[in-house]
C-alpha positions in Angstrom: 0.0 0.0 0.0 1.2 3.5 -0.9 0.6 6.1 1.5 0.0 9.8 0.2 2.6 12.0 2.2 1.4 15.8 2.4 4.4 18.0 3.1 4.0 21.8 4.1 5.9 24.2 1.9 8.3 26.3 4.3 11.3 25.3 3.2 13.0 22.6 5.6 11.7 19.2 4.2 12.0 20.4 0.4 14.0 17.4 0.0 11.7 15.1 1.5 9.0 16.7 -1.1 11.3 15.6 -3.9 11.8 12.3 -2.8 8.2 11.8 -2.0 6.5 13.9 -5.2 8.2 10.9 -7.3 5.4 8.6 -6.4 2.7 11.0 -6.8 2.6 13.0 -9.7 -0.6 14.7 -9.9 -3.9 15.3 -7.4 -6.5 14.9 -9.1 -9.6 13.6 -8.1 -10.9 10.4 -9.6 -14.6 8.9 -8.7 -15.4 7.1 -12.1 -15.4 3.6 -12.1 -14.4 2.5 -15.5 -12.4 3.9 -18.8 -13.2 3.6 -22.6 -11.1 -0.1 -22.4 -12.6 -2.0 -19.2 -16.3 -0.6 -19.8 -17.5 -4.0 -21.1 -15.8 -6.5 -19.2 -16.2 -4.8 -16.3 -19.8 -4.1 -16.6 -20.3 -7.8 -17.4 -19.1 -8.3 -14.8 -20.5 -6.4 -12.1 -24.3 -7.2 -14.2 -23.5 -11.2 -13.8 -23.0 -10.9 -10.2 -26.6 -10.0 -9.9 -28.5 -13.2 -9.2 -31.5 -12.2 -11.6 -29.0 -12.0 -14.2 -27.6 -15.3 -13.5 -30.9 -16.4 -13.5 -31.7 -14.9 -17.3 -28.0 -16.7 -18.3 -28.9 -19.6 -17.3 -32.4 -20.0 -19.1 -30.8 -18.8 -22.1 -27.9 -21.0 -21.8 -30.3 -24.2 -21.1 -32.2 -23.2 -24.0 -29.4 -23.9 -26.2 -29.1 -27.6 -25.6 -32.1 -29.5 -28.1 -33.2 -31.3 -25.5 -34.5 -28.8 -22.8 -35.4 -26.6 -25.5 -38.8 -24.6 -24.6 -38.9 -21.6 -26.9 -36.7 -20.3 -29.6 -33.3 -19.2 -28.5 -33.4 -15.8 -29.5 -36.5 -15.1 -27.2 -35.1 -16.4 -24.7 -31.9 -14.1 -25.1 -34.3 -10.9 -25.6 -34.8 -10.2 -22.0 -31.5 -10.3 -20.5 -30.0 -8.3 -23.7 -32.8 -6.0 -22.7 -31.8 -6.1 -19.1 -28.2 -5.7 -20.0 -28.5 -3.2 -22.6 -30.6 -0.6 -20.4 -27.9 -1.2 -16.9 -25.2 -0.8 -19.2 -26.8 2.7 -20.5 -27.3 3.9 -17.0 -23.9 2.9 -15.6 -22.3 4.8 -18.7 -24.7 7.7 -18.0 -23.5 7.9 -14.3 -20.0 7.5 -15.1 -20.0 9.6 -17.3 -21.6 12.4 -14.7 -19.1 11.8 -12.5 -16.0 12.2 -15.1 -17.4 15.9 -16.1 -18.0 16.6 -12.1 -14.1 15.1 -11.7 -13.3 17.4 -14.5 -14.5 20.5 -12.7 -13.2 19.9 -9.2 -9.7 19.1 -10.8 -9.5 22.3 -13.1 -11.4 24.6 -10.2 -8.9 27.1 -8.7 -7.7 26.4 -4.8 -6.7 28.3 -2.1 -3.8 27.3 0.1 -3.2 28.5 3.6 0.1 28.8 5.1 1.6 29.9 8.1 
């Protein structure tokens, strides 16, 4: 585990700062929980570990096999794409509500207090 180390600027520990600023180059907040490369994976993811999704899976999977099969395999997919689909468009929504929200605390303008 890496530890953020906050220094004060008057002078005595500059060369602690340097030492310590290697690790940590930026501040910048960051609340959004996926980028534009672990989106689907991860989404899959977290969707699947919902048992009514599991549920949906495994109906469609079952349905698949000629044997159990109850109704045509492509009705049986329709309401867990559906499912899917709509989650998916409401996680991206929200992340993408909290990237623009990032964006503004990180480019707002601070004040810093000193002794």
């Amino acid at each position: 585990n890496k530890w953020r180390i906050v220094f004060p600027d008057n002078g005595r520990q500059w060369r602690d700062w340097k030492q310590a600023s290697k690790f940590y180059s930026g501040n910048r907040i960051q609340t959004t929980r996926y980028t534009w490369f672990t989106f689907l994976p991860q989404n899959l993811f977290e969707q699947f570990r919902r048992l009514g999704n599991l549920y949906f899976f495994f109906l469609v999977v079952l349905n698949w096999f000629p044997q159990v099969k109850v109704f045509h395999r492509e009705i049986t997919m329709l309401p867990l794409i559906v499912v899917l689909l709509a989650s998916m468009i409401k996680d991206a929504i929200e992340d993408y509500r909290k990237y623009q929200f990032d964006k503004t605390i990180n480019f707002s303008k601070t004040r810093v207090y000193n002794k």
